[in-house]
C-alpha positions in Angstrom: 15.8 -6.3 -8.1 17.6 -8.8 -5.9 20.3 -5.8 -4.4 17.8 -3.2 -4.0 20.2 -0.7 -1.5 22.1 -0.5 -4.9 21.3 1.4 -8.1 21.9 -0.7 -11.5 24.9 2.0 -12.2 26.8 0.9 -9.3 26.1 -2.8 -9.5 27.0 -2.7 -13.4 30.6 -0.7 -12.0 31.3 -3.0 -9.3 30.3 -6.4 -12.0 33.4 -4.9 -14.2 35.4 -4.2 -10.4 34.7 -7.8 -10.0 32.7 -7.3 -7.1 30.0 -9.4 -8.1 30.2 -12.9 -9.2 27.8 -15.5 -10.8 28.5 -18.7 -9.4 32.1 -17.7 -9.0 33.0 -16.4 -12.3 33.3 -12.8 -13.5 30.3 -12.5 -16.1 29.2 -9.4 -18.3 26.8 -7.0 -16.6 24.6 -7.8 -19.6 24.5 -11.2 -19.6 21.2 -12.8 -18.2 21.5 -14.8 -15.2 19.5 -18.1 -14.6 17.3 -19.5 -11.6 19.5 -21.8 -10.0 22.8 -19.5 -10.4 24.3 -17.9 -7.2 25.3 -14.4 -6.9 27.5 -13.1 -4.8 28.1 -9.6 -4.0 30.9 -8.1 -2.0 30.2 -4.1 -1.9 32.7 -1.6 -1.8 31.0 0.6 1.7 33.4 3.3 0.9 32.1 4.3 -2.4 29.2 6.8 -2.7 26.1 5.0 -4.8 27.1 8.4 -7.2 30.1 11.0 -7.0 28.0 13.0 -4.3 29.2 15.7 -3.0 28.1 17.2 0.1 26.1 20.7 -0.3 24.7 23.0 2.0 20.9 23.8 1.7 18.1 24.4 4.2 16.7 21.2 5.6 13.2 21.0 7.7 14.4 18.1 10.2 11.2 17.0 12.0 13.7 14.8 14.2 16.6 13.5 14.5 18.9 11.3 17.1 22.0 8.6 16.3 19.8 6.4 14.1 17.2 8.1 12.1 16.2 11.4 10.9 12.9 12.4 9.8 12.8 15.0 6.8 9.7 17.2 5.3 10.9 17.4 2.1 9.8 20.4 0.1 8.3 20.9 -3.7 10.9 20.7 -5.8 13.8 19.3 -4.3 15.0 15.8 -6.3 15.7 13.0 -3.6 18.2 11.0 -5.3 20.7 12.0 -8.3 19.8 10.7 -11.6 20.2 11.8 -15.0 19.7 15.4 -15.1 19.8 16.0 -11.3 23.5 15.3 -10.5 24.0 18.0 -8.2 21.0 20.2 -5.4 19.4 16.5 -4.5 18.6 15.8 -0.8 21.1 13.0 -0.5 23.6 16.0 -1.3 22.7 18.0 1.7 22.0 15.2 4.0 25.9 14.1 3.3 26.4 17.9 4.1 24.3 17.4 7.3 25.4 14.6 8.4 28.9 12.8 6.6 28.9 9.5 8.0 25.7 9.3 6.2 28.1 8.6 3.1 29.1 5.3 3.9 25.5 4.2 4.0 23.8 3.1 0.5 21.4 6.2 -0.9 22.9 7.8 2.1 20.3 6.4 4.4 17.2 7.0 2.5 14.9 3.6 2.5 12.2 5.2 0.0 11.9 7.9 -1.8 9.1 10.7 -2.7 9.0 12.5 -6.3 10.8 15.6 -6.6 7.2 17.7 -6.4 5.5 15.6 -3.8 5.9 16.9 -0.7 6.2 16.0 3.3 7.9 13.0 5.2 10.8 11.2 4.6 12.7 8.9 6.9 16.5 8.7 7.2 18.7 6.0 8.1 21.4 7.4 10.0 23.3 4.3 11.1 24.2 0.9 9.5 21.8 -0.9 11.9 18.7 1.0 11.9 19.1 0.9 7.8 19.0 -3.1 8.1 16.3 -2.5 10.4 14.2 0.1 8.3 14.5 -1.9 5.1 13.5 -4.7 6.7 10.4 -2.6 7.9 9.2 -1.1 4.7 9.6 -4.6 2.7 7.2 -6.1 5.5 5.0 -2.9 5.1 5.5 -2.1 8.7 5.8 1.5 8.1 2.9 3.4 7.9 2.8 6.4 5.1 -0.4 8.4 4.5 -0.8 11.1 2.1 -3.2 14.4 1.6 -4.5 14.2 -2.5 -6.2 16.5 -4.5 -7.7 15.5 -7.8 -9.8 16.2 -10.4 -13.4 14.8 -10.6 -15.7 13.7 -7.8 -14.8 10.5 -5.9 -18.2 9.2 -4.6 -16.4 6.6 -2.2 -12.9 5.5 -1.4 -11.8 2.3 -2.2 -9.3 -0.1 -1.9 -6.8 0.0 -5.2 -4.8 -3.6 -5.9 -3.7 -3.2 -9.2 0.1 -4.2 -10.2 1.9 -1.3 -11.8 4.8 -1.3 -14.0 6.9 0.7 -16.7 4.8 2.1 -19.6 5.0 -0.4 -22.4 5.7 3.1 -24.5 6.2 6.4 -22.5 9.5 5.3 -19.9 9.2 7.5 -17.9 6.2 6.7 -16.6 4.2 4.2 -14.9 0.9 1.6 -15.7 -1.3 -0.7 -14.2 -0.3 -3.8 -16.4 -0.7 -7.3 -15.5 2.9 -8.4 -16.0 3.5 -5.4 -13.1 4.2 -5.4 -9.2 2.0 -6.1 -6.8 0.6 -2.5 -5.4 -1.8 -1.4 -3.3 -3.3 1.7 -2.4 -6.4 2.3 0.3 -8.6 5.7 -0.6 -10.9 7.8 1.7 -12.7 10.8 0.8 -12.1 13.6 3.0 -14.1 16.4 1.2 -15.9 16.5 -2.4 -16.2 20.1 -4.1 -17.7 20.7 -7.4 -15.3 19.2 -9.6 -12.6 18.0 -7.3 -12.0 15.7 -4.3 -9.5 16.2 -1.3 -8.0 12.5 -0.6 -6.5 10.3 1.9 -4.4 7.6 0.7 -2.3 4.7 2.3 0.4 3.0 1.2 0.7 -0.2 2.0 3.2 -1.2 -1.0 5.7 1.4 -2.6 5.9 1.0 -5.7 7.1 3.8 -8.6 4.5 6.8 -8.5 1.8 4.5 -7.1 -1.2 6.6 -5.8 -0.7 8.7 -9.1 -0.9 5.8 -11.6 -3.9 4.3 -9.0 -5.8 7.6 -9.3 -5.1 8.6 -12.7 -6.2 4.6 -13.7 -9.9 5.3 -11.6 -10.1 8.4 -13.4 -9.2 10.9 -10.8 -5.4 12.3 -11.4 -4.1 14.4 -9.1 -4.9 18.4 -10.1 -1.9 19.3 -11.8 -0.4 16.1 -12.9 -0.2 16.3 -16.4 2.1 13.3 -16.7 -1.0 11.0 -15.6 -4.0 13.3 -17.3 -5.0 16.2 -15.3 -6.3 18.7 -17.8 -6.7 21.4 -15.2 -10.6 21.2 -15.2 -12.9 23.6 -13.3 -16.4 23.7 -12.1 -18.6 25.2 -14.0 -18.7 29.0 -13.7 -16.4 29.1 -11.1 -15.9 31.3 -7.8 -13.4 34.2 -9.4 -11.1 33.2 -6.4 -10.3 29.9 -7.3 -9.6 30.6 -11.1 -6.3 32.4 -10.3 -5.0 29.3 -8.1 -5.8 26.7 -10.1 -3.8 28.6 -12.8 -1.0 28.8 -10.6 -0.3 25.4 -9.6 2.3 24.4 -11.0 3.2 20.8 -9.5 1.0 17.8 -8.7 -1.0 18.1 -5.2 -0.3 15.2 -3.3 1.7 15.9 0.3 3.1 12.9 2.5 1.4 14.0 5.5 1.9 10.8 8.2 5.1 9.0 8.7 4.7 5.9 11.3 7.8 3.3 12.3 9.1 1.6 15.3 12.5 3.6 16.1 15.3 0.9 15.0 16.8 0.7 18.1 14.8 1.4 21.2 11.5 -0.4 19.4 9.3 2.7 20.8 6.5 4.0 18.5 6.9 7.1 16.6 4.6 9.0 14.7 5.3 12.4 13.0 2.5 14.7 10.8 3.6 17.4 8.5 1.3 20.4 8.0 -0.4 21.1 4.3 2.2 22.7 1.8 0.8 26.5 1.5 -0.2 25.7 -2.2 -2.3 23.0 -1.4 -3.9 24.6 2.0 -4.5 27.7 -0.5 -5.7 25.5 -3.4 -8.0 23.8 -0.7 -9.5 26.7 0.6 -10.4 28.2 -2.7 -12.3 25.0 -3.8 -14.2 25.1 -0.3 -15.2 28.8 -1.4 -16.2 27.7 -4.9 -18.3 25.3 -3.3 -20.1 27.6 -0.9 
C-alpha cells in the first residue's frame, strides 16, 4: 500500500474530495494506476481516519510522556474500528485519553495487535515521533516478542520465512502463498508438555496475523485458535485440573510480552515487559501439572 498511515476508506473519500491526484488529474478510486504515474496526496490532518469519538474506558498505560505511550492491551478490546467494531476500540479511548491524538493518523497507533492477543502496544503521541516510529518498524528496528501456546509438541524452534497473504477463499483470513509478503517469524521453545508447547516468538516483519498463520502452517496453532485449526486437543488421559481450563479458553493464547524502541526524541533505549494474561499463566500452570 503506498499511503500506509491511511485506511483505503479514507483514501477512497479524500480521491472523490480531490485530495489525491494521479499525475494531476482527478481519477476514479477504482481505476488502476500504472508504474510510471505520480500520485500525489494532500491529506486533510483534521479529519479522524473514521468518525471516532472519544470514550472513556480503563487503559493499562505502562508509560507515557509528550511523544509516546506504551499500552497493555487487554483480551478483547478491538484496536482499530472496522466493520462491526465502530464504537469501544482502543483508538476511541486513547482520543478520550489524550485528544490531540486525533489529529494524528490511527490516532498514533504504528501497529496493531488482534482484538484477543494480548500485551504491548506503542503509541505515537506527537507528529514527530509518529514519522520517527513508522520509520522504525518499516526498518524492523522495533523489537516485539511474544509468549505462545500451541497445540502439539515443537521439538525445536526455528526460523519461519514464508510470505503470507489473503486466503485465496476464506477473507478473513490469512496464508502462506507465494504471490504473499515477505514475513518472518523466529521460534524458541520455552517448555514442551504432553501435547502442547509454550513459545517464544519474534517479529521481525508484521505482517496480518503472522505468528498464527506461521504456526498453524508448521502444524502447531495456537490452543484456541480455531480460525487457523486448533481443535482443542488434550493429552491422553489428562490431569482432571487441566480439563476444566482447556475448556474454558475461550480466545487464542498468544500475549505480546516485550516491546523494544529507541524513544523518538531523546534516542535512549527503552524496553518494557508485560506480565502473562491470568488465562494463560493459569492455562500454563495446568499443562505443567498434567505433565508432572
Amino acid at each position: 500500500m503506498l499511503f500506509p498511515d491511511y485506511s483505503r476508506s479514507l483514501l477512497t473519500l479524500w480521491i472523490r474530495e480531490g485530495r489525491l491526484t494521479v499525475d494531476g488529474r482527478h481519477e476514479s478510486p477504482k481505476r488502476k494506476v500504472r508504474e510510471d504515474e505520480r500520485l500525489c496526496l494532500r491529506p486533510d490532518a483534521s479529519r479522524v481516519e473514521t468518525e471516532t469519538a472519544p470514550e472513556a474506558m480503563p487503559l493499562d498505560i505502562v508509560y507515557e510522556d509528550d511523544d509516546v505511550l506504551v499500552i497493555d492491551k487487554p483480551a478483547g478490546l478491538v484496536v482499530h474500528p472496522g466493520a462491526g467494531n465502530a464504537r469501544g476500540t482502543l483508538v476511541s479511548g486513547l482520543i478520550y485519553h489524550r485528544p490531540a491524538l486525533e489529529a494524528l493518523p490511527r490516532a498514533g497507533l504504528v501497529h496493531r495487535l488482534d482484538a484477543d492477543t494480548t500485551g504491548l502496544l506503542v503509541v505515537a503521541a506527537s507528529r514527530f515521533a509518529h514519522k520517527t516510529l513508522a520509520h522504525a518498524i518499516a526498518a524492523r528496528r522495533i523489537t516485539r516478542e511474544y509468549q505462545a501456546i500451541v497445540e502439539g509438541r515443537m521439538i525445536s524452534g526455528g526460523d519461519f520465512d514464508a510470505p503470507i497473504g489473503r486466503h485465496p477463499t476464506q477473507r478473513t483470513r490469512q496464508a502462506v502463498r507465494e504471490d504473499g509478503r515477505s514475513a518472518q517469524t523466529s521460534v524458541r521453545v520455552t517448555e514442551r508438555f504432553r501435547a502442547h508447547s509454550w513459545l517464544h516468538a519474534r517479529l521481525h516483519t508484521g505482517r496480518m496475523h503472522q505468528i498464527r498463520v506461521h504456526l498453524s502452517d508448521a502444524g502447531f496453532p495456537l490452543v484456541g485458535d480455531r480460525k487457523y485449526g486448533a481443535r482443542g486437543i488434550l493429552p491422553k488421559s489428562p490431569h482432571d485440573g487441566l480439563v476444566p481450563v482447556m475448556r474454558g479458553v475461550t480466545r487464542h493464547m498468544l500475549h505480546a510480552a516485550t516491546l523494544g524502541f529507541a524513544h523518538p526524541r531523546s534516542g535512549d533505549d527503552m524496553t518494557f515487559d508485560a506480565p502473562l494474561p491470568a488465562d494463560m499463566a493459569q492455562l500454563l500452570e495446568a499443562l505443567k501439572i498434567d505433565a508432572a
